[in-house]
GUKOLVEX-333434 format. One record per residue: x, y, z of N, C-alpha, C in turn; residue in three letters. Coordinates in steps of 0.05 Angstrom, whole numbers, padded with zeros to 5 digits, always signed. Layout:
BEGIN
XYZXYZXYZala/...
% end
This chain:
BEGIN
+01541+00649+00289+01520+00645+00308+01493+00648+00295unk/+01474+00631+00302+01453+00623+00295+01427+00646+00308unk/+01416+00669+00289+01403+00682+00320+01371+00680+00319unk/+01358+00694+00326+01335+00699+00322+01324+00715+00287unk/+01299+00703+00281+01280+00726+00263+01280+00751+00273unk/+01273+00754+00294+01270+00776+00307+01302+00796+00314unk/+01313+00815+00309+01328+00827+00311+01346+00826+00346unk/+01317+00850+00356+01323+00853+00379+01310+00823+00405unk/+01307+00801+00396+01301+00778+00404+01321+00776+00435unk/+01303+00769+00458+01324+00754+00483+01347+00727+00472unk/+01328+00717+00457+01349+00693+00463+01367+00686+00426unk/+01381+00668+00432+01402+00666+00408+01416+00641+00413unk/+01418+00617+00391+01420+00609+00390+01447+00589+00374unk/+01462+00578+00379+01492+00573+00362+01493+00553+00356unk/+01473+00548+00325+01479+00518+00315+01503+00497+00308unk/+01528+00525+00308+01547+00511+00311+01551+00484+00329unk/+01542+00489+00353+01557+00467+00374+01518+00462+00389unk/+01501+00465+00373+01476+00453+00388+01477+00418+00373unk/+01468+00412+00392+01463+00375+00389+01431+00356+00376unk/+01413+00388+00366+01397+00383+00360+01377+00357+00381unk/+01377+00362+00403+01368+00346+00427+01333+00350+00431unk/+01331+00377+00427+01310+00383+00429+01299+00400+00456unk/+01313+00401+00476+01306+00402+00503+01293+00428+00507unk/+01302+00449+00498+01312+00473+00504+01271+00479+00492unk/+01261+00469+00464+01238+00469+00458+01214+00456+00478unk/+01230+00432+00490+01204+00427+00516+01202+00436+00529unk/+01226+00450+00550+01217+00462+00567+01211+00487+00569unk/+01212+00495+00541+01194+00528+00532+01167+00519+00537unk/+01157+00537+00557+01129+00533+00565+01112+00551+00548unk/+01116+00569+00531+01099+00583+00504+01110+00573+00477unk/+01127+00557+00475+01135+00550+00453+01149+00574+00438unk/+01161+00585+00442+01178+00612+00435+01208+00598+00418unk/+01212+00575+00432+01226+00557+00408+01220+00534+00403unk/+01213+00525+00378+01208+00500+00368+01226+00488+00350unk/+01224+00467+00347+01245+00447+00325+01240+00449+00293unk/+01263+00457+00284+01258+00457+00255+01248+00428+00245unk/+01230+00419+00226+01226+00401+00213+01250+00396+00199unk/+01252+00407+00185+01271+00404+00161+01303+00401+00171unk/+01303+00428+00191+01343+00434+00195+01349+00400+00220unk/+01329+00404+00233+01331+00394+00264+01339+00415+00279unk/+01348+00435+00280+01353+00455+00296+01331+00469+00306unk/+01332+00477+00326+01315+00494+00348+01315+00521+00331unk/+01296+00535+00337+01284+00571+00319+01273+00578+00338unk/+01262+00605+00331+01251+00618+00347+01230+00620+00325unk/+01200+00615+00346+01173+00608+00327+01166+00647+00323unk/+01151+00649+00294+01146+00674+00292+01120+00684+00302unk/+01106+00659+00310+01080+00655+00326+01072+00657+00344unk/+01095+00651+00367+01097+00650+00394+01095+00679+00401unk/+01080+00687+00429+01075+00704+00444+01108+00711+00452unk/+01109+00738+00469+01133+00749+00472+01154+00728+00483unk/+01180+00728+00490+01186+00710+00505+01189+00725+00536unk/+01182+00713+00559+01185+00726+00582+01210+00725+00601unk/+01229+00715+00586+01256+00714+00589+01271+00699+00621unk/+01255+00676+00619+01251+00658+00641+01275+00646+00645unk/+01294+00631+00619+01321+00625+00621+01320+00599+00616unk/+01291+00590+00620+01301+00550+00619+01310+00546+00598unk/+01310+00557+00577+01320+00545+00557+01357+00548+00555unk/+01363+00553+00569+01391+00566+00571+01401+00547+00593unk/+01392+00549+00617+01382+00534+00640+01390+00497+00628unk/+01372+00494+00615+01372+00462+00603+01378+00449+00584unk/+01396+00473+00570+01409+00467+00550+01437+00449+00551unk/+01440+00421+00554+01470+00405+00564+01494+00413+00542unk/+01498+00437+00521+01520+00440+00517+01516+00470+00513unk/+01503+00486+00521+01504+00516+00525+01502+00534+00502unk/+01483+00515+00483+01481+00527+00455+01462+00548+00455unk/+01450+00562+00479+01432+00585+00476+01446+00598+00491unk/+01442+00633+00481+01441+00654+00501+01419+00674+00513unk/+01417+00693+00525+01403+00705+00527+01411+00739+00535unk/+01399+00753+00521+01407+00780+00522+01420+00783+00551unk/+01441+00792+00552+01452+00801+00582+01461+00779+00604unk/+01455+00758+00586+01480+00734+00603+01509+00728+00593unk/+01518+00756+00575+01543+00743+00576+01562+00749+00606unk/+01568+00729+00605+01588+00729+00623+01577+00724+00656unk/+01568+00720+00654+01533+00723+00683+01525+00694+00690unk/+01531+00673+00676+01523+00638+00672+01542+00629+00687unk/+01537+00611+00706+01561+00586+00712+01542+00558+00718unk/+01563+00539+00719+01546+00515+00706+01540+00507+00744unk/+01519+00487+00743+01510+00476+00764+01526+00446+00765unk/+01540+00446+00793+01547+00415+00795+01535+00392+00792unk/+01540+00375+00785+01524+00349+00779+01510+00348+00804unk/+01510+00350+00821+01497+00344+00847+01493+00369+00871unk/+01471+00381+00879+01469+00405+00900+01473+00387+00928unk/+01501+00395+00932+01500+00363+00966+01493+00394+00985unk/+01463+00387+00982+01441+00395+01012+01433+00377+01017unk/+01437+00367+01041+01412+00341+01054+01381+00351+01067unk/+01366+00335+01062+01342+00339+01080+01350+00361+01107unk/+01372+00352+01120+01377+00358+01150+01386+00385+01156unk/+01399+00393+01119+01405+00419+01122+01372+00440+01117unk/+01373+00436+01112+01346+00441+01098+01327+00448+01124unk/+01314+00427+01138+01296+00424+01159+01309+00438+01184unk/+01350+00433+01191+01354+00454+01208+01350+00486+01199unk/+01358+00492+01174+01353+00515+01161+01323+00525+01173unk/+01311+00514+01168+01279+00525+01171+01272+00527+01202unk/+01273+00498+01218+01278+00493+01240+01285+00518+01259unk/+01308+00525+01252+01311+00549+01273+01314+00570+01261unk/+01303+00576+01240+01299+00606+01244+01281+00616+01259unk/+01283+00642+01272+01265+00657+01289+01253+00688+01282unk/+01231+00690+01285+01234+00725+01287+01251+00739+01311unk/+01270+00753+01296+01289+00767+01321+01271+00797+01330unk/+01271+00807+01353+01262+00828+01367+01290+00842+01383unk/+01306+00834+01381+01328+00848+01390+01360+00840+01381unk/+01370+00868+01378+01392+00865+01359+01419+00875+01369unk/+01436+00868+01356+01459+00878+01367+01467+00919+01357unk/+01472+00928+01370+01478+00965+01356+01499+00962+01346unk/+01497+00955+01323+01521+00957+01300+01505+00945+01276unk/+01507+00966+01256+01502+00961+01232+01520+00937+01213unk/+01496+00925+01197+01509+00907+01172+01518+00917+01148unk/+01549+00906+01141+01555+00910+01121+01548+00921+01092unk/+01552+00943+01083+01526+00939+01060+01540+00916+01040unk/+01561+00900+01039+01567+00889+01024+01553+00851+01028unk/+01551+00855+01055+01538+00826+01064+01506+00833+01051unk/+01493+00861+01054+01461+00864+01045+01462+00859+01013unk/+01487+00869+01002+01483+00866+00970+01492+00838+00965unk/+01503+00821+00979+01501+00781+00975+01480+00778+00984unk/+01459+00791+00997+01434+00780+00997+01412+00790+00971unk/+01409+00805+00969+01398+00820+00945+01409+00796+00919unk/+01443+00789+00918+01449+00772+00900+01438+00748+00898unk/+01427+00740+00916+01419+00714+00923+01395+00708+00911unk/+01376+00727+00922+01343+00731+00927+01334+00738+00907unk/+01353+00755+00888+01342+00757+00858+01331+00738+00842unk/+01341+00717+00849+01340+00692+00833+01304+00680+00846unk/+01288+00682+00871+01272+00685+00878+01247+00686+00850unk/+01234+00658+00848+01211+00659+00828+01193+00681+00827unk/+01184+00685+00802+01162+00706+00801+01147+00696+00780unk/+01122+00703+00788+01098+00704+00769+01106+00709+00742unk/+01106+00696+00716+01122+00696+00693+01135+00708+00686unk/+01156+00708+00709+01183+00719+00716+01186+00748+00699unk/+01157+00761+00710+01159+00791+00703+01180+00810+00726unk/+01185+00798+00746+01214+00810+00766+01203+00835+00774unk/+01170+00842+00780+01170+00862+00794+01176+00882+00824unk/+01188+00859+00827+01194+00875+00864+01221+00885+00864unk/+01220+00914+00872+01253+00927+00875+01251+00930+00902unk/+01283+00931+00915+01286+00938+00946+01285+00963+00949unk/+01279+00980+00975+01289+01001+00992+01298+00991+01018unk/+01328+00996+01021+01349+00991+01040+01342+01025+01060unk/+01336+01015+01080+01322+01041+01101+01352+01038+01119unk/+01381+01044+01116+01401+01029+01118+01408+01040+01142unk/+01405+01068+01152+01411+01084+01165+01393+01084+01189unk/+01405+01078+01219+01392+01076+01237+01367+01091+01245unk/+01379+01114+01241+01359+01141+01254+01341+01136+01234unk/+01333+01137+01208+01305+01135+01190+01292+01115+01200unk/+01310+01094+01209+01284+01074+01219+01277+01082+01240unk/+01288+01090+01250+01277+01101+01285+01250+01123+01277unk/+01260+01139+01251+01241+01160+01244+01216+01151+01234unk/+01221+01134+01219+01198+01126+01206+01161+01108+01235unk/+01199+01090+01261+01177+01083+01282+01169+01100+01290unk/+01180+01126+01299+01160+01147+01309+01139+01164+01289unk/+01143+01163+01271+01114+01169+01249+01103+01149+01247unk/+01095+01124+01255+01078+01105+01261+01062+01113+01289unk/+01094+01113+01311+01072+01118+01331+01053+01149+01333unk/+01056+01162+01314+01048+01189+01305+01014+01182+01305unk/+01019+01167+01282+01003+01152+01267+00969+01143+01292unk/+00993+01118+01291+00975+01104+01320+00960+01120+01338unk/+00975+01149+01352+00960+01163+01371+00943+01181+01359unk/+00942+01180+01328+00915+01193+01325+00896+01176+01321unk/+00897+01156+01320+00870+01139+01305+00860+01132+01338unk/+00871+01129+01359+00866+01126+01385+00848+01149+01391unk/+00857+01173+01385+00849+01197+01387+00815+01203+01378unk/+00823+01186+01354+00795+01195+01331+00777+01169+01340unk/+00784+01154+01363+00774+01130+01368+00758+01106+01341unk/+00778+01104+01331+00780+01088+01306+00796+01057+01304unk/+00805+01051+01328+00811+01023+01335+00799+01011+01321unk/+00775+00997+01318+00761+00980+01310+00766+00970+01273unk/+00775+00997+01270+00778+00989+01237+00811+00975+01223unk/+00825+00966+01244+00849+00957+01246+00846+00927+01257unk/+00848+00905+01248+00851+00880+01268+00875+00881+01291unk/+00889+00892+01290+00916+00893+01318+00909+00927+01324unk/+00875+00931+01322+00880+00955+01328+00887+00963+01360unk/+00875+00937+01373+00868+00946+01401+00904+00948+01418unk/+00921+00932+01395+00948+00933+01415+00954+00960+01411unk/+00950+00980+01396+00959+01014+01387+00962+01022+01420unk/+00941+01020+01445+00948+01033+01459+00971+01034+01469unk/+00979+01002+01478+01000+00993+01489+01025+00997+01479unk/+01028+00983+01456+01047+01002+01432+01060+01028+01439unk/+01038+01047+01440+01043+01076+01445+01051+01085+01468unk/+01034+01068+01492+01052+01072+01515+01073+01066+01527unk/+01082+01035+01512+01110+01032+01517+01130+01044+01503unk/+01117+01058+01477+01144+01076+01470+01143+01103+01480unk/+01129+01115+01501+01139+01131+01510+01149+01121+01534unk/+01154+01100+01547+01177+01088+01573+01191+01083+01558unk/+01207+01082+01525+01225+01083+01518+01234+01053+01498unk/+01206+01039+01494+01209+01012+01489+01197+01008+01467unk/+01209+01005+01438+01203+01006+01413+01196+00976+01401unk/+01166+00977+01405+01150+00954+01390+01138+00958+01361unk/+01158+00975+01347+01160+00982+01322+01184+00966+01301unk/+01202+00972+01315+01225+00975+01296+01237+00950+01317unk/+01238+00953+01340+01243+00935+01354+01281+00937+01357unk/+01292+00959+01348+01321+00962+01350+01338+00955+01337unk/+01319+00947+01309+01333+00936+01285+01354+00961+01271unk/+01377+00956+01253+01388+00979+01247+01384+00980+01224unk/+01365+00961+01205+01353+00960+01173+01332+00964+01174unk/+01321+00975+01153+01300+00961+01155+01298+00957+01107unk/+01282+00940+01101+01288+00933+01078+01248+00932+01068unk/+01246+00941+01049+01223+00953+01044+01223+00935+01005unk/+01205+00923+01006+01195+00909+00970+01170+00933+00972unk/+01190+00944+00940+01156+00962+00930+01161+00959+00889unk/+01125+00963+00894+01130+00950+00863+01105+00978+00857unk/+01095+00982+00827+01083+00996+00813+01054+00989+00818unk/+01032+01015+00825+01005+00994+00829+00999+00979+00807unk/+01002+00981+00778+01003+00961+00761+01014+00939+00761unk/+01029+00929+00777+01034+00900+00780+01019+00886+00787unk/+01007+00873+00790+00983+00856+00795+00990+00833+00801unk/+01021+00822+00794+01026+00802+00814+01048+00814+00835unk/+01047+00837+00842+01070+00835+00858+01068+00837+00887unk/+01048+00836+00902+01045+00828+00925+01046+00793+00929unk/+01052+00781+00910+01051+00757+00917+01092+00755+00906unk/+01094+00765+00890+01127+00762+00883+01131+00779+00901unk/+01135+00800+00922+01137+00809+00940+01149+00792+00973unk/+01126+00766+00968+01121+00752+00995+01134+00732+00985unk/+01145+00724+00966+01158+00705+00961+01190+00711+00965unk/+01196+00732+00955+01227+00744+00948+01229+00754+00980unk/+01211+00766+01001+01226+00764+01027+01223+00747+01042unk/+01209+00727+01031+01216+00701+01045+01234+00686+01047unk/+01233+00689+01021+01277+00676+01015+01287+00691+01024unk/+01294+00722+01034+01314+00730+01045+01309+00721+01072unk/+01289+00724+01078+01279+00725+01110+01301+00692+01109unk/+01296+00675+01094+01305+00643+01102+01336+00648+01097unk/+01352+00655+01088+01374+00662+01076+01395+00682+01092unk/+01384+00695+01108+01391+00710+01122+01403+00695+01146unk/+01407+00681+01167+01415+00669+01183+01442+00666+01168unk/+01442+00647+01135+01466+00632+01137+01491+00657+01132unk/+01484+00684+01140+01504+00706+01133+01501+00723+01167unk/+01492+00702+01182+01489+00709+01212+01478+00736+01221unk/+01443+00734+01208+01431+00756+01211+01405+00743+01219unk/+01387+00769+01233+01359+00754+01235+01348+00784+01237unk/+01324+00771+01230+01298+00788+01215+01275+00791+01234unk/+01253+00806+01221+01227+00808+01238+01208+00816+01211unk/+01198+00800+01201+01174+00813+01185+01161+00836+01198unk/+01152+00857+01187+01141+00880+01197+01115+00882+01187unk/+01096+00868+01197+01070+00873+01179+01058+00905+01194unk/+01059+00920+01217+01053+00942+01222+01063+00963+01208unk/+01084+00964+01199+01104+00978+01188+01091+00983+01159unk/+01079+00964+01150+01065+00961+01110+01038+00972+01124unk/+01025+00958+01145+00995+00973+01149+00996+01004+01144unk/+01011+01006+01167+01016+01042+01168+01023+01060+01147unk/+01041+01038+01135+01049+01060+01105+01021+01054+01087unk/+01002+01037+01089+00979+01044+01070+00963+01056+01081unk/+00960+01063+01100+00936+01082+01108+00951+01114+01124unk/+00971+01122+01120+00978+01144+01137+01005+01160+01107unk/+00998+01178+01098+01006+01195+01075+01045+01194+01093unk/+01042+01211+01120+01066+01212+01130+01081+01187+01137unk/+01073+01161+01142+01091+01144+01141+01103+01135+01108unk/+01086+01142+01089+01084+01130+01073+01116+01143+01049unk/+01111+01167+01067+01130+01192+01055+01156+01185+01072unk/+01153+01174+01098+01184+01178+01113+01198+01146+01086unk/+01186+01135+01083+01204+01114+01074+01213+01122+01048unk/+01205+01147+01031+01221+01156+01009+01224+01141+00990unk/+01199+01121+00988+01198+01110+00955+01197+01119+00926unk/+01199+01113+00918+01204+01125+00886+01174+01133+00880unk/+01178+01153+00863+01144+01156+00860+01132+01142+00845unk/+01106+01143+00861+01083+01122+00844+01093+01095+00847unk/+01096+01088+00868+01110+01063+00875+01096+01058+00910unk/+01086+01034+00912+01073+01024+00937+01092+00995+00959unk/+01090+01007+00970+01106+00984+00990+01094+00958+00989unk/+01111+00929+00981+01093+00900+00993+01093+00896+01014unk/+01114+00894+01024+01127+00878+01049+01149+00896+01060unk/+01147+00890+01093+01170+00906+01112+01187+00884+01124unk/+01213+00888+01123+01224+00866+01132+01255+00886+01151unk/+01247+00874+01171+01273+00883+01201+01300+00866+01194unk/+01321+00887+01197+01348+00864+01194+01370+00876+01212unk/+01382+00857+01222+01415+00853+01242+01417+00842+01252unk/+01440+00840+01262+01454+00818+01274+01441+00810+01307unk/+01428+00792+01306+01415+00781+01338+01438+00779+01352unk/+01422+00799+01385+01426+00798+01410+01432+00774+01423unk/+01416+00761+01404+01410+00735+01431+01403+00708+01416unk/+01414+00691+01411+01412+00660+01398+01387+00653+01413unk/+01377+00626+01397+01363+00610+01407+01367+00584+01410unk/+01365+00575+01436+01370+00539+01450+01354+00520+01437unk/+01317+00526+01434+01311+00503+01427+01289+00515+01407unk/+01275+00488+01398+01256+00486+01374+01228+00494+01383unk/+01219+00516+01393+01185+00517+01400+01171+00490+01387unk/+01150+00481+01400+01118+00466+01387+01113+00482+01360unk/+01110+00468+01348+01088+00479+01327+01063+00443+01323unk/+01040+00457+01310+01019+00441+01314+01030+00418+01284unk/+01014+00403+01284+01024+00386+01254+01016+00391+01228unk/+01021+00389+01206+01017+00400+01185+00984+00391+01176unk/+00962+00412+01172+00935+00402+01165+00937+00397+01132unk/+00929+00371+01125+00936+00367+01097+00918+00341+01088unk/+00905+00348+01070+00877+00333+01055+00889+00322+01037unk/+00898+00293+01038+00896+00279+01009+00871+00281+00991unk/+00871+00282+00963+00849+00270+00954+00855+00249+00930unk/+00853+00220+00934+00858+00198+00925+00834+00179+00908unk/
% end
């Protein structure tokens, strides 16, 4: 096997059975491999910036003459053809819903770890892979964590501090329907699933909103539905005790809140939505 200059190098290369095609060098977007003049074989340049271990080259290689640290055994090939139609696709999107009520029975953790399997694969900003999960798996913590929100909420009411919240003004209502017993928190979900990344990440509020978006979309076809929790991320950035019930790793900040289980209640039809606003410029 053909490997890298570099020792501890991601990727590796087996001139044995490479076709000298070239591919694997175009679609390196830093040039981390380029074409020998002389061999015809693909190298790894001693020039190129680190590699960020993206995979295309492995990815687009048509006879599988690259590896990369920690794919053995981890690769399977893609069929000549992904048969999704448009129709799957647009119903996929089509009906998904935010769910607000759920069935009382927890999800598998084995169905949550085929989602996690899935969503990993979820693009990132030069696929630095900053966002890790917290699985809040256990009913009562979520319940705990909605009542240290509404903790939360009735002091800033208190300190009459509404104003510095855009949804500040719903806190009252909020608070009073959870004391008649009606949780516009958690909403009766029995997950809840938390992306937190390092404040040094600097892209990871955006790989954050991307990776629970795919789950959020992904989630149906394993007959589950969701609720983005944007109250849930407010409260954990501005209140020390919510921030503590969700038991993140330290030095670690929440992106995104995301509600999960199995819906109460299907949906019949497709709400309006307005039409897509979109500026050619020709």
């Amino acid at each position: 096997m053909k490997t890298s200059p570099e020792k501890d190098h991601p990727i590796s290369i087996r001139e044995e059975i490479c076709i000298s095609c070239g591919v694997c060098s175009t679609v390196c977007m830093f040039s981390v491999i380029i074409m020998n003049e002389e061999t015809g074989f693909p190298v790894i340049s001693p020039h190129a910036p680190p590699c960020n271990r993206c995979g295309h080259c492995v990815a687009y290689c048509p006879v599988s003459a690259l590896h990369m640290q920690g794919d053995e055994g981890n690769t399977s090939s893609l069929p000549d053809r992904v048969m999704i139609t448009q129709k799957d696709i647009r119903d996929l999107v089509l009906s998904r819903r935010s769910v607000r009520q759920y069935q009382k029975k927890k999800v598998p953790r084995e169905v949550l770890e085929n989602l996690f399997d899935i969503v990993r694969y979820a693009p990132s900003a030069m696929n630095l892979q900053t966002v890790s999960w917290q699985v809040i798996y256990e009913t009562e913590d979520v319940r705990t964590i909605g009542s240290t929100i509404i903790s939360w909420m009735s002091r800033i009411i208190d300190e009459q501090r509404l104003q510095e919240f855009v949804i500040g003004s719903s806190f009252p209502y909020i608070t009073h329907e959870w004391k008649k017993g009606r949780d516009l928190i958690t909403h009766g979900a029995p997950h809840l699933l938390i992306t937190y990344a390092r404040p040094e990440g600097y892209t990871a509020a955006t790989d954050a909103v991307i990776a629970t978006s795919y789950l959020d979309l992904i989630a149906p076809v394993f007959h589950l539905g969701t609720c983005w929790a944007g109250v849930i991320r407010l409260a954990a950035e501005r209140s020390p005790e919510v921030l503590a019930a969700m038991d993140l790793p330290l030095d670690t900040l929440p992106q995104t809140a995301l509600l999960i289980g199995y819906p109460a209640l299907r949906p019949y039809t497709i709400p309006y939505r307005k039409p897509a606003f979109v500026r050619w410029k020709v």
